[in-house]
C-alpha positions as a Markdown table, in Angstrom:
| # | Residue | x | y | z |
|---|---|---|---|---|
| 1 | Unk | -14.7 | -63.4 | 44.7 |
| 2 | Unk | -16.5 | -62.7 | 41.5 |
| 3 | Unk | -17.4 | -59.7 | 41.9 |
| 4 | Unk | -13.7 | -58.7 | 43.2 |
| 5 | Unk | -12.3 | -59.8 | 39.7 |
| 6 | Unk | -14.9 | -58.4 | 37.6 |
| 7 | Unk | -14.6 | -55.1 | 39.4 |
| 8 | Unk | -10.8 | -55.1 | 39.2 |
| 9 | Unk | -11.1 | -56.7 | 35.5 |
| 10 | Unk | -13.7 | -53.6 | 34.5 |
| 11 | Unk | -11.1 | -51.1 | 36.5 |
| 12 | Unk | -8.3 | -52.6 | 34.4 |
| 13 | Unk | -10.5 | -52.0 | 30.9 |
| 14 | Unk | -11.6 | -48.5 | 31.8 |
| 15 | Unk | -7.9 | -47.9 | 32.6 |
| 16 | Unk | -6.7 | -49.2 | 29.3 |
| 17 | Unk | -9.6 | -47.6 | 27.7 |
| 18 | Unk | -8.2 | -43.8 | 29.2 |
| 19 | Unk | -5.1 | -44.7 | 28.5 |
| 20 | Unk | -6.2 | -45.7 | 24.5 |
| 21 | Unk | -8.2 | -42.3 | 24.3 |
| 22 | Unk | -5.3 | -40.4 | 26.2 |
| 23 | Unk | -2.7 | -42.0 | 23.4 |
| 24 | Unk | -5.5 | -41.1 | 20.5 |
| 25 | Unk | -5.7 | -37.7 | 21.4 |
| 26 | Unk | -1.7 | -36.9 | 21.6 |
| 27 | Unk | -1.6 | -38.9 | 17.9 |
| 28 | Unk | -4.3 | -36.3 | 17.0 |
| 29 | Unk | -2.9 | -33.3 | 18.5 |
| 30 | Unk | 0.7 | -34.7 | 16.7 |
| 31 | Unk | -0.9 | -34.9 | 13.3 |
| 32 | Unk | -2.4 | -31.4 | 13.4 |
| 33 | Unk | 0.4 | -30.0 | 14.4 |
| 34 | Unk | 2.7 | -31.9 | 11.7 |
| 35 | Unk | 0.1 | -30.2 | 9.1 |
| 36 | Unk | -0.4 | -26.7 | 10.8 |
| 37 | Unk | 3.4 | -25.8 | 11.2 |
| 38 | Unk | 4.3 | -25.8 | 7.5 |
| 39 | Unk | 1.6 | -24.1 | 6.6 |
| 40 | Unk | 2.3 | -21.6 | 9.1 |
| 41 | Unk | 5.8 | -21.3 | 8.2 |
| 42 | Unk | 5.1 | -21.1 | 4.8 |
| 43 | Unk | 2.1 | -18.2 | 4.7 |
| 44 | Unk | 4.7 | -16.1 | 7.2 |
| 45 | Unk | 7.9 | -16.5 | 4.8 |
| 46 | Unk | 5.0 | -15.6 | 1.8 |
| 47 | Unk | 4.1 | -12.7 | 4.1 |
| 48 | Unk | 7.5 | -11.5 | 5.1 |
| 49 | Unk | 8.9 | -12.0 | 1.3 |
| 50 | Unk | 6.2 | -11.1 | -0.8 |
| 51 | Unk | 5.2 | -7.9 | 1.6 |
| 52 | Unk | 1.4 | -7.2 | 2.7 |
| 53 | Unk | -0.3 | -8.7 | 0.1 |
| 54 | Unk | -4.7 | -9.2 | -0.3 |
| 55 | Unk | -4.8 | -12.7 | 1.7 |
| 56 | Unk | -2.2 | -12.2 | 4.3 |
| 57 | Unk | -3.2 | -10.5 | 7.6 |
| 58 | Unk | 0.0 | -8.0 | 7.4 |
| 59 | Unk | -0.9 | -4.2 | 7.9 |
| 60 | Unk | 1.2 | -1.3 | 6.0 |
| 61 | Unk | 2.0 | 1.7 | 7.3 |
| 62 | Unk | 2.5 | 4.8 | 5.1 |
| 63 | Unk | 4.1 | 7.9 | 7.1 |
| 64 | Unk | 5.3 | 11.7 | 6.3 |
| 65 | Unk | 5.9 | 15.2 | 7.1 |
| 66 | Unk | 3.9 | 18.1 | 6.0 |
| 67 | Unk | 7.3 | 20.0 | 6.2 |
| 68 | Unk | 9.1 | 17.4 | 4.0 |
| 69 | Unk | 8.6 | 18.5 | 0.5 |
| 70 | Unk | 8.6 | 14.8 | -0.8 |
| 71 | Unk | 5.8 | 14.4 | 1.4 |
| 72 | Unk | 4.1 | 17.0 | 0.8 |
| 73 | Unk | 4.3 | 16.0 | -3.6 |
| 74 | Unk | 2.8 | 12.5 | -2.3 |
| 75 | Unk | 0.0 | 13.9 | -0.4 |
| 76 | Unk | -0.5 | 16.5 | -3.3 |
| 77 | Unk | -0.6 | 13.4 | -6.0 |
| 78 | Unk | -2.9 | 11.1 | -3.2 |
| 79 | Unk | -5.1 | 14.0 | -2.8 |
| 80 | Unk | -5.4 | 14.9 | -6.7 |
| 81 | Unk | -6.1 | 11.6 | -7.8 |
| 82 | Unk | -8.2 | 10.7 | -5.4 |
| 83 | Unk | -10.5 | 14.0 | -6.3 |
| 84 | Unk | -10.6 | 13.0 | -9.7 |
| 85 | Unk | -11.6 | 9.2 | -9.8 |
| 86 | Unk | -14.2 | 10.4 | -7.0 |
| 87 | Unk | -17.8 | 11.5 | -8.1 |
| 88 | Unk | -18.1 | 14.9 | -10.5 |
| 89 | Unk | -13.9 | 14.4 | -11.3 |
| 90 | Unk | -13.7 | 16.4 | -8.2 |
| 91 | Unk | -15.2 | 19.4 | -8.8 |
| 92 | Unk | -13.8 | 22.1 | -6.4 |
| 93 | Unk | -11.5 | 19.9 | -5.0 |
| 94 | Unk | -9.7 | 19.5 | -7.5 |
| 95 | Unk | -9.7 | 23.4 | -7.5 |
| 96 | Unk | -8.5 | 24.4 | -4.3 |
| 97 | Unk | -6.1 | 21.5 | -4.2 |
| 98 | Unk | -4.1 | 23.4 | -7.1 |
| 99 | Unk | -4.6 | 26.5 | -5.2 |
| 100 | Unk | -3.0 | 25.0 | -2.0 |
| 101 | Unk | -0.2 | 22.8 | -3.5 |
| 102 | Unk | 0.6 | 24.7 | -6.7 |
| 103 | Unk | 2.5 | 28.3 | -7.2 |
| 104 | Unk | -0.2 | 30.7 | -8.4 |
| 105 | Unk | 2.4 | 31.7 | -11.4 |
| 106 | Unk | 3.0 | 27.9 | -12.4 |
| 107 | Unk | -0.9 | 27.4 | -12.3 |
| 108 | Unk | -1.5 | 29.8 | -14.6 |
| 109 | Unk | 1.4 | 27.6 | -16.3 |
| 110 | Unk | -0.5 | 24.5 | -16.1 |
| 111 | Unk | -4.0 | 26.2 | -17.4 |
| 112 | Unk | -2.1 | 26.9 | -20.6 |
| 113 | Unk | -0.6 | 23.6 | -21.1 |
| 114 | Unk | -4.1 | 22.5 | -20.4 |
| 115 | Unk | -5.7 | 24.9 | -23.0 |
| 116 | Unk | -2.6 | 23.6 | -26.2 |
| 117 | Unk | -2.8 | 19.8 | -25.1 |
| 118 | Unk | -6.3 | 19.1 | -23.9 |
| 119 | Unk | -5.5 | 16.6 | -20.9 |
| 120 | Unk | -5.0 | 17.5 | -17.2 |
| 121 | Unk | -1.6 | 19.4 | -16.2 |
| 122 | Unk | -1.1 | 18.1 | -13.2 |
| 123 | Unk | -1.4 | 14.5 | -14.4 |
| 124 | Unk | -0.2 | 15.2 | -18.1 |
| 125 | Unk | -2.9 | 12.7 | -19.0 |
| 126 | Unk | -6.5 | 12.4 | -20.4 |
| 127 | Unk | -7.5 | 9.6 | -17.8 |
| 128 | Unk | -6.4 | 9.3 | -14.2 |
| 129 | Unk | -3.6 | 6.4 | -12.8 |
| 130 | Unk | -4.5 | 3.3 | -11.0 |
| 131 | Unk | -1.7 | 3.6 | -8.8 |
| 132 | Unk | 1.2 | 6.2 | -8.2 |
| 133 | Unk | 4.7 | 6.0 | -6.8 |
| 134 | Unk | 6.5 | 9.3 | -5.5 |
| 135 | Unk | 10.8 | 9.1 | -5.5 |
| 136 | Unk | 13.1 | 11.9 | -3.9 |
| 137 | Unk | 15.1 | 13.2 | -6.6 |
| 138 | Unk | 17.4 | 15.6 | -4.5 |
| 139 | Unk | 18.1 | 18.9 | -5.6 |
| 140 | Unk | 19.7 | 21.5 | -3.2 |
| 141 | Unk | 18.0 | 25.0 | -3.7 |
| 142 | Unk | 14.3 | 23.0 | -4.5 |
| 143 | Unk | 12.9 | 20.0 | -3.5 |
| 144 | Unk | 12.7 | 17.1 | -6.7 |
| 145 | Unk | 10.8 | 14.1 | -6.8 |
| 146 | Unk | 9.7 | 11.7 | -9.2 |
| 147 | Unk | 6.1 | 10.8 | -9.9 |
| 148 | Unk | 5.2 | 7.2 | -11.4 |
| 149 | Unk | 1.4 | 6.8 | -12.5 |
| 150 | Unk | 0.6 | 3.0 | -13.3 |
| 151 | Unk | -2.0 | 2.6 | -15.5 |
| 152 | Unk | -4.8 | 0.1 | -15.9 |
| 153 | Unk | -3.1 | -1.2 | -18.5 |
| 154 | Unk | -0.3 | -1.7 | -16.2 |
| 155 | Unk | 2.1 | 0.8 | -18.6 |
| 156 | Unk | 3.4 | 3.5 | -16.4 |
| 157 | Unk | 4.5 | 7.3 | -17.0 |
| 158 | Unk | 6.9 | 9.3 | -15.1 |
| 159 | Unk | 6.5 | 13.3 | -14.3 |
| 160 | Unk | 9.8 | 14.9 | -12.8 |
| 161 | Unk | 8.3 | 17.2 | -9.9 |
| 162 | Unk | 9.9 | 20.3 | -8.3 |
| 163 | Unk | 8.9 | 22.4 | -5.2 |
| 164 | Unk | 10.1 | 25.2 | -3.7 |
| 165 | Unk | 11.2 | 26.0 | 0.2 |
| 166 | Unk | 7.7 | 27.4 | 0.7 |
| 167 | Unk | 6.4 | 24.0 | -0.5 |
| 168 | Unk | 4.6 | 25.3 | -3.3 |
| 169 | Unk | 5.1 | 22.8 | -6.8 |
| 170 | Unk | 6.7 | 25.0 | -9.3 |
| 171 | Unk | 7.2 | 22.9 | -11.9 |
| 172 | Unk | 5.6 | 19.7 | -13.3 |
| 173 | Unk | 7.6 | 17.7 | -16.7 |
| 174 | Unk | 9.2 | 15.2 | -18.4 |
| 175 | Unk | 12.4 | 16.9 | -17.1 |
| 176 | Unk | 13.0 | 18.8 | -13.8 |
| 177 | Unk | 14.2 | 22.4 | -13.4 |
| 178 | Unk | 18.1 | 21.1 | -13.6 |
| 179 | Unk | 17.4 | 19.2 | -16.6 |
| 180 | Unk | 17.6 | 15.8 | -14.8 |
């Protein structure tokens, strides 16, 4: 008779004992959850309000046309600065970017502006921007757009850039063609 109780006594301890572990691990499972869902909540809100940032896991997407002329003055500026913060200040690149992008009469433009103010025409600068922003601008015969270079010292300059129907950049100032 013993032996009955001791076996139904050890049955009822490793019951209890299960049922202790089984308890343990839902309190365990509870408590990381209780910590993990603010902190999920709160790095998605910082992702969806603050945008893609370094430490979130959000991707960006950057889209255009080649027959949108807006487009095509953001791939031109993408293109140009890129060439000239690469090796050799781009070399040839830089080159036959002006050739493609540029009207061959306002490049002959920019050479002289070049040649009077000793900086690049295309960026109107001596050094080349951290970062640039391209704007519409509208116009109706010409295509307008803004051009913001951010500079590493976090000042930033605007350029006023037209282009034509034939997608060629015809003018490059502190002004556009209109005067806006």
């Amino acid at each position: 008779m013993n032996s009955n109780n001791a076996g139904s006594n050890s049955g009822s301890a490793t019951g209890a004992t299960t049922h202790r572990r089984g308890r343990r691990a839902a309190l365990i499972a509870g408590l990381v959850a209780a910590t993990a869902l603010p902190l999920a909540i709160t790095a998605s809100a910082e992702a969806t309000s603050a945008g893609p940032t370094a430490g979130t896991a959000a991707f960006r997407s950057i889209s255009g046309q080649p027959s949108n002329s807006v487009s095509r003055i953001a791939d031109f500026y993408g293109a140009y600065i890129d060439a000239q913060s690469g090796p050799g200040e781009g070399g040839n690149l830089v080159t036959e970017l002006r050739k493609y992008y540029v009207d061959a009469d306002y490049l002959t433009e920019i050479e002289a502006w070049e040649d009077a103010n000793h900086a690049d025409g295309v960026l109107r600068a001596q050094n080349v921007p951290a970062k640039w922003t391209v704007t519409d601008n509208g116009k109706a015969d010409h295509s307008e757009a803004v051009v913001t270079m951010t500079w590493g010292d976090r000042t930033t300059t605007e350029l006023v850039v037209d282009m034509n129907r034939d997608h060629e950049i015809i003018h490059i100032g502190d002004e556009g063609i209109g005067g806006k």
